[in-house]
C-alpha angles and dihedrals in degrees: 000000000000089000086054099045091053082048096050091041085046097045111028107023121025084066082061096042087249132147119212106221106176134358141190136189107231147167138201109270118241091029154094096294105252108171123219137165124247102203126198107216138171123190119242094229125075134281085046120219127207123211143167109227124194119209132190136190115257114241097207087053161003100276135079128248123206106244109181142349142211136201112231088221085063091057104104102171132001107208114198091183090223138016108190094051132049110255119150114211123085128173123230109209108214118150080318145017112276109186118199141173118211124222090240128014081234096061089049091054106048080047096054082038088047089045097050092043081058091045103059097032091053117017113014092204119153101244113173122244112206119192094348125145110257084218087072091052096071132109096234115038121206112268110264134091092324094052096053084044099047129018090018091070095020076066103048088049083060094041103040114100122173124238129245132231097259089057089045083058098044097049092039080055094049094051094053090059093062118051100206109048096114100032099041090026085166090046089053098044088055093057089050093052099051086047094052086053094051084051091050097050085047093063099044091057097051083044085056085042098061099046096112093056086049091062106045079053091052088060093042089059090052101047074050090057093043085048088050095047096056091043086058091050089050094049083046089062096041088050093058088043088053093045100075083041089056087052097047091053089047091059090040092058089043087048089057097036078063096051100039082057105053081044087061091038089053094051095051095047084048090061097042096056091044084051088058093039094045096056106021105043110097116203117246080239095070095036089058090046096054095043100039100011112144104228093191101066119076095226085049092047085054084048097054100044091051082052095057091041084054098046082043089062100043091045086048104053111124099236117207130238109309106003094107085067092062105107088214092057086049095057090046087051092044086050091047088056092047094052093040093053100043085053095051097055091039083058088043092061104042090049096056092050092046095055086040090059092035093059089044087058098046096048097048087062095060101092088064095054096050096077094057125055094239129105120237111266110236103185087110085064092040100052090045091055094048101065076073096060096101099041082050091052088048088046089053092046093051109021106032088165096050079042102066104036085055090053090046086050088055093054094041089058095036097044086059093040095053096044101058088048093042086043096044085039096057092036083067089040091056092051097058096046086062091048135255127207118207108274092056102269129123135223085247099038103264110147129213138178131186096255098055147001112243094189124095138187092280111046100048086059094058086045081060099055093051094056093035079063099040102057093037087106084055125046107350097114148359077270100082104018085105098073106090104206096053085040091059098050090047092052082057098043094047087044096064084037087060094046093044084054099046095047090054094050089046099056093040086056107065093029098060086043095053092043091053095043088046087052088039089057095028103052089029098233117151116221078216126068112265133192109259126265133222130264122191122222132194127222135207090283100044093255105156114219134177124231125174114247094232075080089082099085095187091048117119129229114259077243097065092033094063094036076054097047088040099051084050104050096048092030079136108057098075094047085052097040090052081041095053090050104046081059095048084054095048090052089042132006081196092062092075090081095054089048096050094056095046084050093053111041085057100051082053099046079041099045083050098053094044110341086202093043109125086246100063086046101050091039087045083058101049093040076065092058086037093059094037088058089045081049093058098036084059083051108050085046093062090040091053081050087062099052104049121130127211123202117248090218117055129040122274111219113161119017116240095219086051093061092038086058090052091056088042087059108046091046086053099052082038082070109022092049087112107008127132095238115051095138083075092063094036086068100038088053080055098055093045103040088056091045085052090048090046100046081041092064090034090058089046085056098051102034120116111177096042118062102243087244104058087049090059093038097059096029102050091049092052086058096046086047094057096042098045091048091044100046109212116184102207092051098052091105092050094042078059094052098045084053093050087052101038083056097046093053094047087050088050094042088047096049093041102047090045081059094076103046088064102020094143091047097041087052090055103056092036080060089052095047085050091059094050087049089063093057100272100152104241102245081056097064098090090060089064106106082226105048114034134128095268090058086044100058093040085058095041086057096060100065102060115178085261090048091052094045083058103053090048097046082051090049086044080058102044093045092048086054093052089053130086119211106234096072100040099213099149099095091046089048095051097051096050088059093050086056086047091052092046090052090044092049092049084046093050089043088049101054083043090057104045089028098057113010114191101016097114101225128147128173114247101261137045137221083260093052088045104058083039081064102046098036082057098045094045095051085038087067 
């Protein structure tokens, strides 16, 4: 075993600086036995590492290989099986369980010796020994084999030390000297020796020598010890001296500790009470201001509102822990809310009085603003009331409840104020509408004067009715737009319509958006959402607290709050606005359109400016009742359309609904020639111009003087005629289609009415085509009994060039009957039938021609002859 542990340190371990300390064959329990050595091993270098090796046999050769290796600090438990009786298999618990069985229990043993010695030199871990022999377990084993294996080189390892280059020399040097220390080794021990005892003798003697200095130094240690002692007595005695001074100092640093803490104490109490005093101590100044301040007086009004600020500030510190218990601090906070709450109703007071003179003063204006259509300004009142904004902002922070009743007592003034200047205001309007002359009366006998209006309600509707009536000849429907002089006065009367309109909407229009700015900056409330203020409240004790006001689950936005106070101060302007224009569509159904611009025009001015303002709302509403009334006058146009008569007796030439639709049109692109809703118009053009065409067609039907024809004809191209001068984009498919009938119409009266001036001769042909038709080759015809060329030439000579002059002067008559005058139509009409005449004689010479070749026959006139007749008949008339 020896042999193979040199081999194994020669081979394996001395190339990795290691030491083999123990070693054991073994083999896997439970299998073919393959032996194999566990090795214990430490490195030479430090740290040192301790490992368990395990080492097989090669099977290609004589020489060992190193297999697996296991760090010492893994081994958990080493198992002996028993340790009473010799068995020689353990386990080493690694990761896992490795079970061996060793070639000799004493083996085992000097290796689980070996592996504890390790153990507690190197590592100290508690690794747990199972079954194994206390005995093992020792510090010194008996002498014997474990022994040399173990402690014997676990020794030298302790012990070996290398030499340094200085020894190397001087035993290199020393064997020089003798010639035989490698070749005779004992001979050259035993010098060594001899010479070592000579040394030693040597030193004893000088030892022996110096006898008599040991002992002088002897006494001079002990004079040393004598002189230390009595230093230490004397270091005994300073230290009780020291020691009162030690307590005194002590007290002394206790004593300052004290005072550097009430120091500390005191500075803080310093900075608490300036703290106090700092932010809840109100001047004299303010107090005196909130308590006696003029709010009348601009530079009182300045004072008070530093002075809330002020109180604001002091009843809003945030107080720390525990102020809010100083009695002091109490008492400040009952004063604030004192003072707070005798300011409040003082402002209270002043406020109301001032709405209540304000409203006096304004009121007492109105009779110089009834003559004229324009509203009272009311910016003076404005720009008095808001010096207060920022008291009322204060008042809304502190006293919501005073707040708001003194927000209720504004509208309630206001709301009178405003509706005895709207309703005096569109009671002027409404006369003028209905028309005044100069010295006050009216068309209809409505009287007015400069100091007060004597029409009512009433009245003015049935004024309304009256002129509605009267100018029903004139305006009421496309009917009668034709005739001009009722025309004219219509375009005057809608034209001050239009004015007067246009006046009341613009003096509605900057009066509701200052009133709602000035309510906006008065009462403080932003059109915009805002983060919530706070509000104080006071409890029992008059503790002042601060909550923030989005506690108040049922409170409304500042947005709805002026939209509230709006609606309620100007709850009459829609009423009059719908009234007002009920009146201006009794006067006039056309009004409507005027009306529905100039509505228009101001919800979009309005939507741009604040799309929620109460403005853009009321006007939005009334833009609705606006477009309802344009709606029915379109209706009732149409419906008016349906129910035209014609007389039987004379002819009916132009339509009057088609020229009334040509007026309505111009007076409509007239307004809405820049207007924002023209889409409104566009399909309003859509539903009249088919019910023209329709009523068009229905009138041609029925008509009995007028030859259907001649009514579409002249209609239709009026109708071409207006929508092609006025260019209207949305009609241009139904301009299109009025020329395509009107064309159509011309082409059928003009082939119709050719028929009659050469009816013999027009039969005829129309027989021979006919037989061509059934299938008579052409060149054949003239063998027909009917159709030869006897029958041809009698029929021929019925028609001379005079007969036929006279037929067409005759035609010339009977179209010029069917005819009205204000298309002039008649010239186009009769060329067309000269073209028509032409076409029909080359149609007549070509079936002659292919019908009887040869013949020789020719008609009585010729084309020249032709356009001579109808050039003369045309300049005769």
């Amino acid at each position: 075993m020896t042999a193979i542990k040199h081999a194994l340190q020669r081979d394996i371990f001395t190339p990795n600086d290691e030491r083999l300390l123990s070693i054991v064959n073994v083999c896997k329990a439970g299998k073919k036995k393959k032996n194999c050595f566990l090795c214990a091993t430490v490195t030479t270098e430090r740290p040192v590492q301790v490992k368990v090796v395990k080492v097989k046999k090669s099977d290609k050769g004589d020489f060992y290989k190193r297999q697996m290796a296991w760090e010492l600090r893994d081994l958990t438990e080493v198992d002996a099986k028993d340790a009473t009786k010799e068995n020689p298999e353990f386990d080493l618990h690694f990761e896992k369980v490795y079970r061996w069985v060793a070639s000799s229990t004493a083996e085992k043993n000097s290796f689980i010796s070996c592996i504890w010695k390790l153990n507690q030199r190197y590592l100290r871990k508690k690794v747990e020994f199972v079954n194994v022999s206390p005995q093992l377990l020792e510090e010194s084993v008996p002498s014997g084999e474990s022994q040399s294996v173990a402690g014997g080189d676990e020794d030298a390892l302790d012990d070996y030390q290398e030499l340094n280059t200085r020894e190397e020399q001087d035993i290199e040097s020393m064997m020089e000297v003798c010639e035989y220390a490698i070749s005779n080794a004992e001979a050259f021990a035993e010098k060594l020796s001899r010479e070592l005892q000579v040394l030693d003798g040597a030193n004893i003697q000088s030892i022996m020598a110096s006898e008599k200095q040991v002992n002088i130094l002897m006494q001079l240690l002990d004079q040393a010890l004598s002189e230390v002692d009595n230093i230490e007595g004397k270091l005994l005695s300073y230290e009780e001296m020291l020691q009162s001074v030690k307590e005194q100092m002590d007290q002394i640093s206790q004593s300052n500790r004290l005072i550097q803490i009430s120091n500390t104490n005191n500075g803080k109490l310093l900075d608490e009470i300036q703290f106090l005093v700092n932010y809840m101590d109100l001047s004299k100044g303010h107090i005196k201001a909130l308590q006696e301040g003029d709010l009348s007086s601009p530079k009182g009004i300045e004072a008070c509102i530093n002075a809330s600020e002020a109180l604001s500030q002091c009843m809003n510190v945030a107080l720390k822990p525990g102020h809010d218990k100083l009695m002091a601090v109490k008492q400040q906070q009952h004063l604030f809310s004192e003072l707070r709450d005798a300011f409040a109703r003082r402002l209270t007071n002043h406020l109301n009085n001032v709405f209540v003179h304000q409203g006096h003063d304004q009121s007492s204006t109105l009779s110089q603003h009834t003559a004229d259509l324009t509203l009272p300004k009311h910016s003076p009142l404005h720009r008095d009331l808001l010096r207060y904004a920022k008291l009322m902002e204060w008042l809304k922070n502190t006293q919501r409840e005073k707040y708001e009743g003194l927000s209720r007592t504004y509208v309630d003034y206001m709301t009178r104020l405003y509706e005895r200047e709207i309703k005096d205001f569109f009671e002027v309007a409404k006369i003028k509408m209905a028309g005044t002359s100069k010295d006050g009366k009216g068309k209809f006998g409505l009287h007015g004067s400069s100091g007060k209006l004597t029409g009512s309600t009433s009245s003015l509707n049935k004024l309304a009715v009256s002129s509605s009536n009267s100018r029903r000849s004139q305006s009421s429907s496309l009917l009668d737009m034709g005739n001009m002089s009722a025309s004219d006065l219509d375009v005057a009367d809608r034209t001050r319509f239009d004015k007067i309109f246009e006046q009341v909407l613009s003096e509605l229009e900057p009066l509701c958006l200052a009133e709602q700015d000035f309510i906006s900056k008065f009462f403080k409330l932003q059109q915009n959402p805002t983060l919530a203020q706070a509000e104080n409240v006071d409890d029992a004790d008059g503790t002042v607290h601060s909550r923030s006001t989005s506690e108040h689950r049922f409170s409304i936005s500042d947005k709805d709050m002026v939209r509230m106070m709006m609606n309620k101060i100007f709850q009459s302007i829609e009423t009059e606005l719908n009234s007002l224009i009920a009146l201006g569509d009794k006067i006039d159904s056309f009004n409507s359109l005027y009306m529905l611009v100039k509505m228009s025009h101001h919800v979009w001015t309005a939507e741009n400016v604040d799309p929620g303002s109460y403005l853009s709302t009321t006007l939005g509403n009334v833009l609705v009742t606006v477009k309802r009334n344009f709606d029915k006058c379109i209706s009732g146009q149409i419906r008016q359309m349906e129910e035209v008569k014609i007389s039987k007796k004379s002819k009916v030439g132009i339509l009057p609904f088609v020229t009334g639709f040509e007026e309505f049109a111009k007076l409509a692109e007239a307004i809405f020639r820049n207007a924002e809703r023209r889409g409104d118009l566009d399909k309003a053009y859509i539903k009249l111009i088919r019910a023209v065409f329709h009523n068009v067609e229905k009138v041609a039907n029925e008509s009995q003087k007028t030859p259907r024809d001649v009514v579409m004809m002249e209609n239709f191209h009026h109708i071409f005629s207006t929508l092609s001068s006025l260019k209207i984009s949305c009609l241009e498919a139904e301009r299109k289609e009025a020329k395509q009938k009107y064309t159509e119409h011309l082409q059928s009266y003009v082939i119709n009415s050719l028929g009659q001036p050469l009816e013999k001769l027009n039969h005829f042909f129309e027989g021979v085509e006919a037989r061509v038709a059934q299938g008579v080759r052409e060149e054949e015809v003239s063998y027909q009994l009917a159709f030869n060329k006897q029958e041809l030439r009698k029929v021929i000579k019925e028609y001379p060039g005079k007969e036929v002059k006279k037929g067409l002067d005759n035609l010339y008559r009977k179209v010029d009957k069917h005819l009205c005058d204000e298309e002039s139509l008649l010239q186009v009409v009769w060329h067309s039938m000269q073209d028509e005449f032409i076409r029909q004689y080359k149609h007549f010479e070509g079936l002659i021609n292919r019908c009887y070749p040869g013949s020789g026959i020719t008609m009585e006139f010729t084309i020249l002859d032709m356009l001579e007749y109808f050039s003369s008949i045309a300049q005769s008339h």
